[in-house]
N, C-alpha and C positions, 0 to 999 in steps of 0.2 A: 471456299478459299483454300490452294496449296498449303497445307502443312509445311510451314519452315525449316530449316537445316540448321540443327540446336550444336552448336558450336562451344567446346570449352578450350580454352588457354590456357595454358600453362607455363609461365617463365618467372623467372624468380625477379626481374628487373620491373617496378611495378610504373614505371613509365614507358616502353614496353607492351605492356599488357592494356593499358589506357588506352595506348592509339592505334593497336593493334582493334580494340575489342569497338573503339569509336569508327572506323572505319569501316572494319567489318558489318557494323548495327544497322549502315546506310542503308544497305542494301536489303531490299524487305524481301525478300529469300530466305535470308541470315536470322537465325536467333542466337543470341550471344547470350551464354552461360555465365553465372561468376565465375571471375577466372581463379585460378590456383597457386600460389606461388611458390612451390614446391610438389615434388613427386607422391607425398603424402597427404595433401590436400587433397591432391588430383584423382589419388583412389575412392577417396572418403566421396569428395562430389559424384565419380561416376557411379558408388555405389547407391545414392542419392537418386540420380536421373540419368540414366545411360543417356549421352547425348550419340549424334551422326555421325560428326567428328572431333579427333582431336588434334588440338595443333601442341606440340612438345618440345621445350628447349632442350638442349643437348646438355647443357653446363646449368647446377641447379641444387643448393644446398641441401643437408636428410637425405634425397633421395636423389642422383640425377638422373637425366633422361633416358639412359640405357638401362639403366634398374627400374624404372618407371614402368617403360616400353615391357620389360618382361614379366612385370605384376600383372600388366593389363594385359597382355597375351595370354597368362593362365586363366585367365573368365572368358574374357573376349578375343576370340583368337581371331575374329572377323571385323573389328572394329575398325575403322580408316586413323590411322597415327598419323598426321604431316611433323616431320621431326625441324624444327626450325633451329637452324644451327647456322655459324659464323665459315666466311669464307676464307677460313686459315685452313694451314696442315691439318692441325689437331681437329678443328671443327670437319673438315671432310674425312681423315679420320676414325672418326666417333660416328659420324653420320652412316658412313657406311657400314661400320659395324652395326648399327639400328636397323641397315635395311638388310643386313643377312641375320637379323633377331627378329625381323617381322615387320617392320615401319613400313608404311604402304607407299609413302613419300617424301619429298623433304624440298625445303624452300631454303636457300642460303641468304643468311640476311647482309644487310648493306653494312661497307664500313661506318663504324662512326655513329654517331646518333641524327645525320642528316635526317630531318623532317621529311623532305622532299622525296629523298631516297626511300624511307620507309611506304611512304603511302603508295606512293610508283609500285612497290613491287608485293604490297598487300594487294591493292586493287588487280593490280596484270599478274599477278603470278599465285602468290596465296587464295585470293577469293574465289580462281579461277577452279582450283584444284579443289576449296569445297565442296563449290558445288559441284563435280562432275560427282568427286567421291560420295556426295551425301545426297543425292539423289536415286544412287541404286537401290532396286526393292522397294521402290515408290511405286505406286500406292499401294496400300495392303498387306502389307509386308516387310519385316525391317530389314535393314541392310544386310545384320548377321545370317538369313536366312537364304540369301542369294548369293552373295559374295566369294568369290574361292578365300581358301585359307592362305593369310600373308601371316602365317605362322615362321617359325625359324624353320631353317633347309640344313641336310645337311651335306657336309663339303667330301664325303666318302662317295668317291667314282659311283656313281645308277648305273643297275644294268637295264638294257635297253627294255621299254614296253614294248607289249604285242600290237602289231598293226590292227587297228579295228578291222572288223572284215568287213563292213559299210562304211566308210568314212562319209561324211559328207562331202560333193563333188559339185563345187560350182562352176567351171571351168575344164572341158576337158585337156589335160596335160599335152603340152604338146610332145610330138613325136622325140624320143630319144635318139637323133641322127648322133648326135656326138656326146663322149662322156663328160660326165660335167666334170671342171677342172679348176671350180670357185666356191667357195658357200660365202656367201653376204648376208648379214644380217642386220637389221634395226628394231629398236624398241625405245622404251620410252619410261611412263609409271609403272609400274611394276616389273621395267626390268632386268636389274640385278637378279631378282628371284629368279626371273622365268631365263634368262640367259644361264646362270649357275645351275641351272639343271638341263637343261640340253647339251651344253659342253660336256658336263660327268658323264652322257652315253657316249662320247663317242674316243674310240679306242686309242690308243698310243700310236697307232701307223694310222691312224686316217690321212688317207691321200691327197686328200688338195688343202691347199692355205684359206681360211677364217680372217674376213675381214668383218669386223661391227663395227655399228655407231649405236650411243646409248645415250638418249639427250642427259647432258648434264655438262656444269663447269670445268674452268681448269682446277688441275688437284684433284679433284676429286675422281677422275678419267683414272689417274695412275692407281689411285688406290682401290678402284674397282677391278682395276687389272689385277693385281695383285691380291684380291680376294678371288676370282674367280680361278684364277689360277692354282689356289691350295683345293678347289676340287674339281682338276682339270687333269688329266692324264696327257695335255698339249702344252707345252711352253704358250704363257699368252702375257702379251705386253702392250703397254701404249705405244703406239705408231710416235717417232720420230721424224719421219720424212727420207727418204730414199732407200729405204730395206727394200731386198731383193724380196717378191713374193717367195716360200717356198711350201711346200706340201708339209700338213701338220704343224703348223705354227697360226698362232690366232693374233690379230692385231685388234687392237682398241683406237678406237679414233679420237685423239686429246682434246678436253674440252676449250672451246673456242675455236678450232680450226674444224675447215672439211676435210671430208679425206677421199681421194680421189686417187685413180692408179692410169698407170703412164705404160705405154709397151715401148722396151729398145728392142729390138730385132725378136730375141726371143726371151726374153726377160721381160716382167711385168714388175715394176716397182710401185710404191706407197708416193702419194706427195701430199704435200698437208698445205691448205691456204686459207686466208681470211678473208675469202671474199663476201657479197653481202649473206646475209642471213635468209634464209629459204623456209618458209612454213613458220616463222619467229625462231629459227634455232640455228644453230650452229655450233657441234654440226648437223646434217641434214641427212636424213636418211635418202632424200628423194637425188642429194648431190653424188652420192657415193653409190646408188642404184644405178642413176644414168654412165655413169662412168664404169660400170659394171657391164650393163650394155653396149656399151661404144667398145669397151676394150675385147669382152670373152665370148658377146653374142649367145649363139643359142647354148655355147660351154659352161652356163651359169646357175648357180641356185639361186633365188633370195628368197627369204626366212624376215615374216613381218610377225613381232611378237606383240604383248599388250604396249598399252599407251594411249593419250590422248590425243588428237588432234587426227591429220590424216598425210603427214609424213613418211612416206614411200609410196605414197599411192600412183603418181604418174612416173616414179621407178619404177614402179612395179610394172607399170603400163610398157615401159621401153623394154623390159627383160622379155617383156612376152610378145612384144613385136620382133623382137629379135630371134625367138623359137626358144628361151628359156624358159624358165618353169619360176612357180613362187607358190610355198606355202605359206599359210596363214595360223593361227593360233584361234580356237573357239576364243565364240562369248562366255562359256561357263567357267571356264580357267581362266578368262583373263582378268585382270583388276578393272582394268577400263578398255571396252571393246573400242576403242578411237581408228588408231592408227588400221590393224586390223581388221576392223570390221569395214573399211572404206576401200580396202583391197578386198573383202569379197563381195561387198555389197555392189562393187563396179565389175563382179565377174572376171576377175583375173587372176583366181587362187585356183591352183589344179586340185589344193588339198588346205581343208578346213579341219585343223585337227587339236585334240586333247593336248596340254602341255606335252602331256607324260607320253606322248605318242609321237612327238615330231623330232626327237635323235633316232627313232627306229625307221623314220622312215627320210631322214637328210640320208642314212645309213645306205639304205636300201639303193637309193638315186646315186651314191656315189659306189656301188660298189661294181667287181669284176673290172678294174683298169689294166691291170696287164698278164700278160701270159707268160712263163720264160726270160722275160725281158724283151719284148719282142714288139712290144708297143699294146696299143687299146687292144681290149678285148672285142669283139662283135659285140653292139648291144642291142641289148631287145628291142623293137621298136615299137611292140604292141603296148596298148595304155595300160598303165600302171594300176586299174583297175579289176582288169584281169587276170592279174596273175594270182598263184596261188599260195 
């Protein structure tokens, strides 16, 4: 019989924690912990029985969530955290200071004490993320032994890593006929972290404009901008809707809309809509890939980071029908190889790489754009595996 996913709660609301922990029990996957009702319980139990996961309120008397979070990151720097916080200012907020202190995820809970609400988004959204998270390093092996480190990051500009000199090559790149003159990016679980460190490599002049999408809420969109932004050497904001694209500037896609770009003659602008929902999300990584294709063609990067599910992957499919490129982020850096790992696993990644290795080589793809002022450089058109 499958070893089950030892789940502990933690919220100080002890009704809450009831139907939370009665929901969760359904599911015989799930083993439910006593839960905690406070950030002091919550050490004492995992010193107890280190469970898979844990689910964490934000707001939470003794101890709350972000002082919690950082107890358990000094033992368990690999543990899976779901930070479960409220859909206000402050609760997104807080949440996101969790996830640049290490929280691997977070679930925004429903207004109100709707019953209905609650179970809806235990079952579809909470249950969903334990188990993917408390599954890794099955069997044989705990989670802490596989897992990358969703330790805290810090927000002082990286200098770029060294390109491996074998990366793994699922795809050959296609031909460099034009320079790229986009990076696009999508992630998902884990990526605050892993977007906040690819941004810090890349320089003050970086030449082309940075658009991402990062599944999550409204609210919470801006305040991610705005954290990535203190350790970003780029202006980076949430998309508005009609900004001019321009070179060196990063957009964030606001949560609940897609984000998609429009060409007027020679202008490429931002537009944001609500249309339906793509892969359950919005926005959509796969809406903002396509539209990356249609608009830049083979002038395009896209950058598929961790995450669940498999959101960019028939983006990704159009960029590389269009003669663009797309690298992918490993399995051993990522939190959850989802999204990522279905772009390479569908053979569409030119480059399967290290976190800590993919600003040095977006770096590399956009570089040599002009001479003199005088327009593009020549560029290389041998693969990108050959060089030296």
């Amino acid at each position: 019989m499958p070893q089950k996913i030892k789940v502990l709660i933690v919220d100080d609301s002890r009704m809450l924690r009831t139907v939370v922990a009665k929901i969760l029990a359904e599911d015989p996957a799930v083993e439910v912990m006593e839960p905690a009702a406070n950030g002091v319980l919550a050490l004492a139990a995992i010193a107890r029985a280190l469970p898979d996961v844990v689910t964490l309120d934000v707001e939470m008397p003794e101890m709350d969530g972000l002082q919690t979070l950082k107890e358990i990151r000094k033992l368990h720097p690999t543990l899976p955290v779901i930070m479960f916080s409220s859909l206000t200012e402050r609760g997104a907020s807080v949440t996101m200071n969790a996830l640049f202190a290490g929280a691997t995820d977070y679930v925004a809970k429903p207004a109100g004490a709707n019953p209905a609400a609650t179970y809806q988004l235990v079952r579809d959204s909470l249950l969903v993320k334990i188990k993917e998270l408390g599954k890794v390093g099955r069997p044989g092996q705990s989670a802490s032994s596989t897992r990358p480190s969703t330790g805290p990051i810090s927000l002082q500009p990286a200098k770029a890593a060294p390109v491996a000199a074998r990366p793994v090559v699922v795809r050959p790149p296609s031909a460099a006929r034009f320079p790229v003159e986009l990076l696009a990016i999508g992630s998902s679980t884990g990526g605050p972290n892993a977007l906040a460190r690819v941004l810090a490599q890349l320089p003050p002049d970086f030449p082309v404009p940075v658009v991402i999408v990062q599944h999550m809420p409204p609210t919470f969109t801006k305040y991610l901008a705005e954290r990535l932004a203190l350790g970003c050497r780029l202006p980076v904001r949430e998309a508005q809707g009609k900004e001019e694209l321009k070179a060196g500037n990063v957009w964030v896609a606001p949560g609940d809309f897609h984000m998609t770009l429009k060409r007027e003659s020679t202008t490429l602008r931002i537009e944001l809509s609500q249309g339906p929902a793509e892969n359950f999300c919005r926005p959509s990584v796969d809406v903002l890939f396509r539209s990356v294709a249609e608009t830049m063609g083979a002038r395009s990067l896209g950058v598929v980071l961790t995450g669940m599910g498999e959101d960019g992957l028939r983006g990704s499919a159009l960029i590389t029908e269009k003669g663009g490129n797309v690298i992918v982020q490993d399995e051993a850096t990522s939190v959850v190889w989802g999204m990522a790992g279905a772009v390479a696993k569908a053979g569409l990644a030119s480059r399967v790489l290290p976190l800590e290795q993919i600003g040095a080589e977006i770096l590399q793809r956009v570089a040599s754009r002009t001479v003199g002022g005088k327009g593009p450089t020549p560029v290389d058109t041998r693969p990108i595996e050959t060089k030296k």
